[in-house]
N, C-alpha and C positions, 0 to 999 in steps of 0.2 A: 443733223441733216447735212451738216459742209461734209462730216465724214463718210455719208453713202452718196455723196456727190446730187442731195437733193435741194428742192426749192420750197418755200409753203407751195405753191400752188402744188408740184409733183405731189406732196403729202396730203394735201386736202382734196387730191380726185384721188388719191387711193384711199383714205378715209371714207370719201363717196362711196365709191363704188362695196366697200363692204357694208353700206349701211349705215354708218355711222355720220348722223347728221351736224354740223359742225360749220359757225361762219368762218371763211377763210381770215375774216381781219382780229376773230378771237386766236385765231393758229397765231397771228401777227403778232397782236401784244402777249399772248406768253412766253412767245421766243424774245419780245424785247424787253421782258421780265416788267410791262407796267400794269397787266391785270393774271392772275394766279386762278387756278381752276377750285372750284367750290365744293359744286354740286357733284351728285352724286352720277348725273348723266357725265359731266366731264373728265370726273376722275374715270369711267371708263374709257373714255375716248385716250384719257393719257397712259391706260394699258394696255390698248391695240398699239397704242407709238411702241411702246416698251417692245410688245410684242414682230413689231414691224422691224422692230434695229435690234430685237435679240439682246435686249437688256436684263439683266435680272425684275421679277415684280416686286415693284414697291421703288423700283430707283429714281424716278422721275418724283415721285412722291415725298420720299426722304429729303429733297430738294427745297419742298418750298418753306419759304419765310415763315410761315406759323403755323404748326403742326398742333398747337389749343383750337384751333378752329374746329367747328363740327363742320359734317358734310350737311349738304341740304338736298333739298330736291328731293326726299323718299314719298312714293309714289303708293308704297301697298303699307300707307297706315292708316285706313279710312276709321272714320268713327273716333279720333282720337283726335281731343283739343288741342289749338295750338300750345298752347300752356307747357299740356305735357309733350308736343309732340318736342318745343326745347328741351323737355329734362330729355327725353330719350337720344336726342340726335348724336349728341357725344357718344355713346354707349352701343351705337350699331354700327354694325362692319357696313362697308363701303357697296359690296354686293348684297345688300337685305332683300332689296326687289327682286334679285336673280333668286334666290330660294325658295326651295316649296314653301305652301304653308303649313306645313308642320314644322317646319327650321323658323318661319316666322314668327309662329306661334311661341316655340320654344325659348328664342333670344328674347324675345317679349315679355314672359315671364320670370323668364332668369334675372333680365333688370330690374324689371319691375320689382320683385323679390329680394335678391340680392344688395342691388347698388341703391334704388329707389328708396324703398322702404327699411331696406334690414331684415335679415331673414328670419330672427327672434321670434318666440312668441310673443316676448315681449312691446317688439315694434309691431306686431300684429295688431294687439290690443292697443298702443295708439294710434297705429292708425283710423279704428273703428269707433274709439272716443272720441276721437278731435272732429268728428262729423254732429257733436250734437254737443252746443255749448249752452252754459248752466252761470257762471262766474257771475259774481258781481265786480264792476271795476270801482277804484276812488280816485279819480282821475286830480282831485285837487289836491290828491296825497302821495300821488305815486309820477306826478308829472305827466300822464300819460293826454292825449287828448280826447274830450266825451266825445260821443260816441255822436254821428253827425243826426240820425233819427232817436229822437227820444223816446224809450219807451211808454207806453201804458200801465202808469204802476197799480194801475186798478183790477187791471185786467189780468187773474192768477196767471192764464197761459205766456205764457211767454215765448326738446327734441332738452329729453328729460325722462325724469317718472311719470308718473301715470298723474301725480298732482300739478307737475310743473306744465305737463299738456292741460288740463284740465286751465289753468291759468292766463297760456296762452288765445285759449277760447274764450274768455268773458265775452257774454253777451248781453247786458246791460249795467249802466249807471249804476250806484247806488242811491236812492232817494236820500235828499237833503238833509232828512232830520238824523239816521242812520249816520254818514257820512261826518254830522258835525260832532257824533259822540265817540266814532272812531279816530277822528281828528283830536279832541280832548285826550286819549287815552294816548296818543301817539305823543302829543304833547307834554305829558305828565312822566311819559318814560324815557324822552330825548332829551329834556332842558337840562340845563347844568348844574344848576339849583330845584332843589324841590319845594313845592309852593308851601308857604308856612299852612298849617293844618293839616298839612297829609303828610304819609311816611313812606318811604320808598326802599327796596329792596333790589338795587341794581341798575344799570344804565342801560338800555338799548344804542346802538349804534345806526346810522342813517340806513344799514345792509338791511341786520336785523330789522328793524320795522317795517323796512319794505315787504321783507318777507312776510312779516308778521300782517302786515293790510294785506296781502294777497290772500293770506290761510282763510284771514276771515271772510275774504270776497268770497272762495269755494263754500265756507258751510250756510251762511247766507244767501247765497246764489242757487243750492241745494235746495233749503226751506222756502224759497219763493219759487223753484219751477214748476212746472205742472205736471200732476201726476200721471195727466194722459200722453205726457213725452215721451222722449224712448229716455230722456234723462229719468222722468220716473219721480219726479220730487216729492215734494209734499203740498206745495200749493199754496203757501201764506199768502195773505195780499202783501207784497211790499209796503205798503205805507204803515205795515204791523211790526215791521224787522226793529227790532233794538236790542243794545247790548244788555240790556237787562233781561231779555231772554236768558241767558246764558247762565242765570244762577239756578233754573228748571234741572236737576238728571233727565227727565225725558225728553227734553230737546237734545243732550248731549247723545242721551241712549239712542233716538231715534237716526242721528247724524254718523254716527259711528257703525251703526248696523247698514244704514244707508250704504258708507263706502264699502263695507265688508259686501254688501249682497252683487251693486256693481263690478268689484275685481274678483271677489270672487274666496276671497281669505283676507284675514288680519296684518297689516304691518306696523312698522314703529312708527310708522306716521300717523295714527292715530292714537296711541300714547303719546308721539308729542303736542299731537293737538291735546291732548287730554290735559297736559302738563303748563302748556299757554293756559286752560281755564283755571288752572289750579292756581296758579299764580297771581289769577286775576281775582281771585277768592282768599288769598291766604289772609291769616291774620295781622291785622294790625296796617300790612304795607300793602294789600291787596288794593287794585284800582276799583275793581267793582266792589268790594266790600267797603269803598270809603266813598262811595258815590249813591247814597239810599234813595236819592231822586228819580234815579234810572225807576222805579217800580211806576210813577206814574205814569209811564208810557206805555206799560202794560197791557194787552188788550187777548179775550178766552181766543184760544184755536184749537179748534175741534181736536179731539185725540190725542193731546201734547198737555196743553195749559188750561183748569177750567177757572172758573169764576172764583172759586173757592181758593184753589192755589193763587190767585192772585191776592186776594183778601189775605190769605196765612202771610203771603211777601210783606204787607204792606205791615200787618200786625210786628213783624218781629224780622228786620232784615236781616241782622245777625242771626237768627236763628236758621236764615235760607241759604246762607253763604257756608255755615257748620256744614249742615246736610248735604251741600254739594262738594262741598269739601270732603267728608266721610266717603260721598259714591266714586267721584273722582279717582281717588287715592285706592281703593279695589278694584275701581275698574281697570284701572291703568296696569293694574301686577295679575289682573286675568288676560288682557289683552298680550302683555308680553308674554306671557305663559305659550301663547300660541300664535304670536306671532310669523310670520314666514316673512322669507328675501322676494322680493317682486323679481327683480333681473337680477342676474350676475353681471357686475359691472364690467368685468371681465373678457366677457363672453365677445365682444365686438374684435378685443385684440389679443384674442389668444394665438392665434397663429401666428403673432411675434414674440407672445411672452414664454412661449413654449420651446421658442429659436435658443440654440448655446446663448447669444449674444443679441439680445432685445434688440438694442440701441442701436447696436449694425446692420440687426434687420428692419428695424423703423426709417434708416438712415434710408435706405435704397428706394424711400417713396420722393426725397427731395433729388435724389441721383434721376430720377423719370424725369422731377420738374426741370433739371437742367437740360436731360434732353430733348426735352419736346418745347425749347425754349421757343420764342418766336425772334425775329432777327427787329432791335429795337428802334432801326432806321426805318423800316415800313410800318408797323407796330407798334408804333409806342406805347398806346393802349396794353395790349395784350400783355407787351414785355414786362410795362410794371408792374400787372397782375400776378404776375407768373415770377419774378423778383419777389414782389411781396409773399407771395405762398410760401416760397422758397425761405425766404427769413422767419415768416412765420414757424416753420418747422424747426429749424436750426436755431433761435432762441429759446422754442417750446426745449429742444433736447439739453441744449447748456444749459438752460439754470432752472426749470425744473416749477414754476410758477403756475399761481393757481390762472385761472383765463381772467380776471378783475385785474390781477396785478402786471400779466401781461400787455391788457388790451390799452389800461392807463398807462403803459410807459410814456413815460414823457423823452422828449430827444435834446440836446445841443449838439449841433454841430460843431466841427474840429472850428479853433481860432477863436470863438465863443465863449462867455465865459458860464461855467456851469450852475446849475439852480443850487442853491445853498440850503444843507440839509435842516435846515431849519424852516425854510420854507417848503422842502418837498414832505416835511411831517406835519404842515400844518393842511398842504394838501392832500396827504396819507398818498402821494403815489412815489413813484421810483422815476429814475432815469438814466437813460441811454448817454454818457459824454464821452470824449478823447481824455486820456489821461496820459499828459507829459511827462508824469512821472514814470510812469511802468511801460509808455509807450504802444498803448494802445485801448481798445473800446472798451470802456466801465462800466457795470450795472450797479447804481447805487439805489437801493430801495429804505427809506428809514424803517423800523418796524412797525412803527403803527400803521402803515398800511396792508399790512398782511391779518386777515384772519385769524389767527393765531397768535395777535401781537404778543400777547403776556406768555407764549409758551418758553419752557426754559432753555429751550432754542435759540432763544436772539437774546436773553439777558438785558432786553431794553436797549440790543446793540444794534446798527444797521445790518441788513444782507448790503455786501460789497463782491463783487465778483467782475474781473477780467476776462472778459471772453478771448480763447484762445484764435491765432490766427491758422485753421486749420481748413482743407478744401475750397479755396477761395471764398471763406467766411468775410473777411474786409473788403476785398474790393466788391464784395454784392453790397455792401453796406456802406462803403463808399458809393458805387452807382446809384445805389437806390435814393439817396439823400440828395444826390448832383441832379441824377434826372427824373429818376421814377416816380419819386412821393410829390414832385412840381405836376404830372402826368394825372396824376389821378385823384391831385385836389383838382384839376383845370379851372383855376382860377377862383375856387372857394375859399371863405374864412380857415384859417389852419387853427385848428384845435391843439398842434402844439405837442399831441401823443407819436408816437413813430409812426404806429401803423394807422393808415387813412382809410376811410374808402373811396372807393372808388364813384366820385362827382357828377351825378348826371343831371339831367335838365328835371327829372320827377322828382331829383334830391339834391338840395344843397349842403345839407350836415354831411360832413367828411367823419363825424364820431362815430367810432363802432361802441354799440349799449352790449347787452348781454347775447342776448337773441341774435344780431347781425352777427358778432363775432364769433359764435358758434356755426351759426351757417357758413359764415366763408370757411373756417376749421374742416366742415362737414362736405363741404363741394371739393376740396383737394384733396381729401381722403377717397369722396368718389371718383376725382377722375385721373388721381396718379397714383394712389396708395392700394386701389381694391384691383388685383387684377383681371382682366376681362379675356375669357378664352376665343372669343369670336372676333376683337377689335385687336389682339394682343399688345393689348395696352396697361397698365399698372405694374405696379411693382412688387404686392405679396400677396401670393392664392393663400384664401381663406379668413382675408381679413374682411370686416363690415364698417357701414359706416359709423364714427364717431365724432368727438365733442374735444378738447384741446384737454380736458382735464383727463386724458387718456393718455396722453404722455409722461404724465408724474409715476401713474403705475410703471411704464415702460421703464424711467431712469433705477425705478424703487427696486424692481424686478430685478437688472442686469445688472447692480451693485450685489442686489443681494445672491444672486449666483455666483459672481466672479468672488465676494470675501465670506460669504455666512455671514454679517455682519450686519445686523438690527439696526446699530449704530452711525455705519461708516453709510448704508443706505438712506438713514434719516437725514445725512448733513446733505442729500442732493435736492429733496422736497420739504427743505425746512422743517423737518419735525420732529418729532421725539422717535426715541425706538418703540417707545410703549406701541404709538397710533402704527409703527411701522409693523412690529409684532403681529398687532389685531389685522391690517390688512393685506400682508402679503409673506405671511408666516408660510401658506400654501408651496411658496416658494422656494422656500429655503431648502435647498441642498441637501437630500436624506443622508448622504455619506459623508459626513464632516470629518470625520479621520482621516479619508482621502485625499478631501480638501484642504486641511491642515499641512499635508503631506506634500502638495502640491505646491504651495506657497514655499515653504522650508527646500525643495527641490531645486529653487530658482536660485538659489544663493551657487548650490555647487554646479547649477548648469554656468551661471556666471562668472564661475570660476575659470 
């Protein structure tokens, strides 16, 4: 305005008069930078300014303080919940209102499809499952909390695979008597010691049984929904559910066909559910074959279990445990026979894995976060969201961690003295410290916190790795500790792990579990990683939304291009070349003469 020799008022009667509605003391404070334009009616008014002083479009734009903000104010989204009309705000150009509706219609779907759901068949089919939940939860086994309405257990009716959705749906309790035998069995496979009388073949870990109570909430959750749902179940009463079920084949046979008829074909997740009852049956160390009280809870359902097979149970329990033993053990080697891949894991981030150089092409999703940063003196908020995202990717890419050993990093700060690896194996996580010796940020993780502890990968050794100081990788890491991570506990219990969440008044836990941490992984892939042709915002056409454990491929891939090397790729995802082999063989370099050649080349180019 000083340079076309204007005033606000001069600005605000020419604004008038073209129409453009506009209080004169909003012109005020954004010239005196204390409130910033939002809405979607504003940001036009700030491209009439543009257009009034002959500025390039988008320059007044480029300017403000926090470019994470969405716009508001869209006007032609009728029929659409607030809910969504948040996920969608991000995602629409600034003119949506000014478009036909065929252009509305269009952006509308291309989110919805693309960035929203994922354009897979995959994410198709969950998102049409996850509208009809089945699950049984064990809320006193899994920590979760029951469920605030109790069901009617008399009454029959009632970002993952297709099970791990299925999971996140539970839609009731398990009844008490159920719950306290799956509790026993949890018991009997986590104790240190095996109770004298029984024999045991192996240890579950806290993971494993989690897992292991969820598989069994799905096929119990299964046999009690009703058959007149769109779930389709079978319809038991709940108060009939026991693990002594489970030594019938045609409970097994009917649960198995069950998911087959739902997705629609076989996969290996129903061999390894096959392989859980096998175990549960096996000789000698089996839980249910050393548990023959289980049969008196026994009760006929129609079509499954009649009177008669419960009388054969009770006559000879070893003889029921053999027989499901025998089916089990064929069923399992016809099932793999035909079994199929549900998704290609793949499939989300192939338009990086397919790039010369992965890593360089995944890098350019954290290059967006930096510049769409927000300025962290108005924002503080915002900025240390957008810090956090930011480290989140650029740890994901250093070292290569599955999302459990990432999300539990634990931190000290510099001057501090660090946790002692004896105690970080006792709490199986890793951590973030300064290291005076090498001069700079540690990751020390012991091995038993990894999944793979016993692979021949760690030797029983720790992962230890120095992150490089590379694209202002330390001082984000410095800021983030000084200001951001105080920003987004706002004044919560600190849990101690690096990364926090973000603290609001509906939530005091700063822990991110599985679930959250995937989500926040899954919203910075949507609104820096996927590029968007209408908002021209992100950073790689063709990428979809994914999960943190989409980065391991990424590091496994761009080793294995740059050497041919099974080997030298395994030492970035802690694993062996075998598992490296089995999953990212695809990629290996069809011209390795070339490649060999290429290596050997660099010697006399360095010459």
């Amino acid at each position: 305005m000083w340079r076309h020799g204007e005033s606000i008022c001069h600005l605000h009667r020419a604004l008038s008069h073209q129409g453009d509605h506009i209080e004169r003391s909003t012109l005020l404070q954004w010239a005196a930078g204390k409130k910033a334009p939002r809405t979607v009616k504003s940001l036009a008014i700030l491209q009439q300014i543009e257009r009034r002083y002959r500025l390039p479009q988008g320059y007044f734009k480029s300017k403000l303080a926090n470019l994470c903000r969405a716009s508001s104010g869209h006007k032609k989204l009728k029929g659409i919940s607030d809910a969504e009309r948040r996920r969608l705000a991000w995602h629409l150009p600034d003119d949506f209102d000014k478009r036909s509706a065929a252009e509305r219609k269009e952006i509308l779907d291309w989110v919805r499809t693309v960035i929203i759901s994922g354009s897979t068949d995959y994410r198709r089919f969950q998102a049409e499952a996850a509208k009809n939940r089945f699950a049984l939860r064990f809320p006193s086994l899994t920590g979760r909390k029951k469920l605030k309405i109790a069901p009617d257990y008399d009454d029959a009716d009632h970002f993952m695979n297709d099970v791990e959705l299925d999971l996140l749906a539970a839609g009731m309790d398990a009844p008490p008597a159920l719950a306290a035998e799956v509790s026993e069995l949890i018991r009997f496979k986590t104790s240190t010691l095996t109770e004298i009388g029984f024999q045991r073949n192996g240890v579950w870990n806290e993971y494993t049984a989690f897992q292991k109570i969820e598989h069994l909430g799905l096929l119990f959750g299964a046999l009690t929904a009703s058959p007149r749902s769109k779930v389709l179940g079978r319809g038991v009463p709940a108060q009939r559910l026991t693990m002594g079920m489970l030594v019938f084949p045609a409970v097994w046979d009917w649960y198995i066909q069950w998911r087959e008829r739902r997705r629609g074909f076989f996969t290996v997740w129903e061999v390894n559910m096959l392989q859980l009852g096998l175990s549960l049956a096996r000789a000698e160390t089996g839980w249910l074959r050393q548990n023959p009280a289980l049969a008196g809870r026994l009760k006929p359902i129609p079509g499954l279990v009649s009177e008669a097979d419960i009388q054969a149970v009770h006559a000879d329990w070893e003889g029921a445990c053999d027989q499901f033993y025998r089916y089990g053990t064929a069923r399992a080697k016809e099932i793999q026979r035909v079994a199929r891949v549900h998704r290609d894991p793949f499939e989300p981030i192939m338009a990086v894995l397919e790039a010369d150089s992965p890593v360089g092409s995944y890098r350019l999703i954290t290059e967006e976060i930096l510049r769409l940063m927000p300025d962290q003196k108005r924002y503080p908020r915002a900025a240390a969201e957008s810090v956090r995202s930011f480290l989140m990717l650029r740890l994901g890419l250093h070292l290569g961690l599955r999302q459990k050993n990432l999300r539990e990093l634990l931190v000290s700060e510099r001057g501090t003295p660090p946790t002692t690896e004896r105690n970080l194996a006792t709490q199986k996580r890793g951590e973030l410290r300064w290291s005076d010796r090498d001069n700079g940020w540690e990751v020390l993780i012991p091995a038993s916190a990894f999944k793979n502890a016993h692979s021949s990968f760690f030797g029983k050794m720790p992962f230890r790795l120095i992150l490089p100081d590379l694209g202002g990788l330390y001082r984000q890491i410095d800021d983030y500790l000084r200001l951001h991570r105080a920003a987004l506990l706002n004044g919560a219990e600190d849990p101690g792990t690096f990364f926090v969440k973000t603290v609001k008044t509906t939530s005091r836990d700063a822990s991110y579990n599985q679930t959250t941490f995937y989500e926040a992984w899954r919203l910075i892939i949507q609104r820096y990683g996927i590029y968007n042709p209408y908002t021209e915002r992100g950073a790689i056409k063709g990428l979809l939304p994914h999960g943190p454990h989409n980065v391991r491929d990424v590091l496994a891939t761009h080793i294995l291009k740059q050497t041919g090397s099974y080997e030298q790729a395994s030492y970035a995802i802690q694993d062996t070349p075998d598992t490296v082999a089995k999953h990212y063989g695809r990629f290996l370099p069809q011209d390795k003469a070339a490649l060999a050649a290429q290596i050997l080349n660099r010697v006399w180019e360095a010459a």
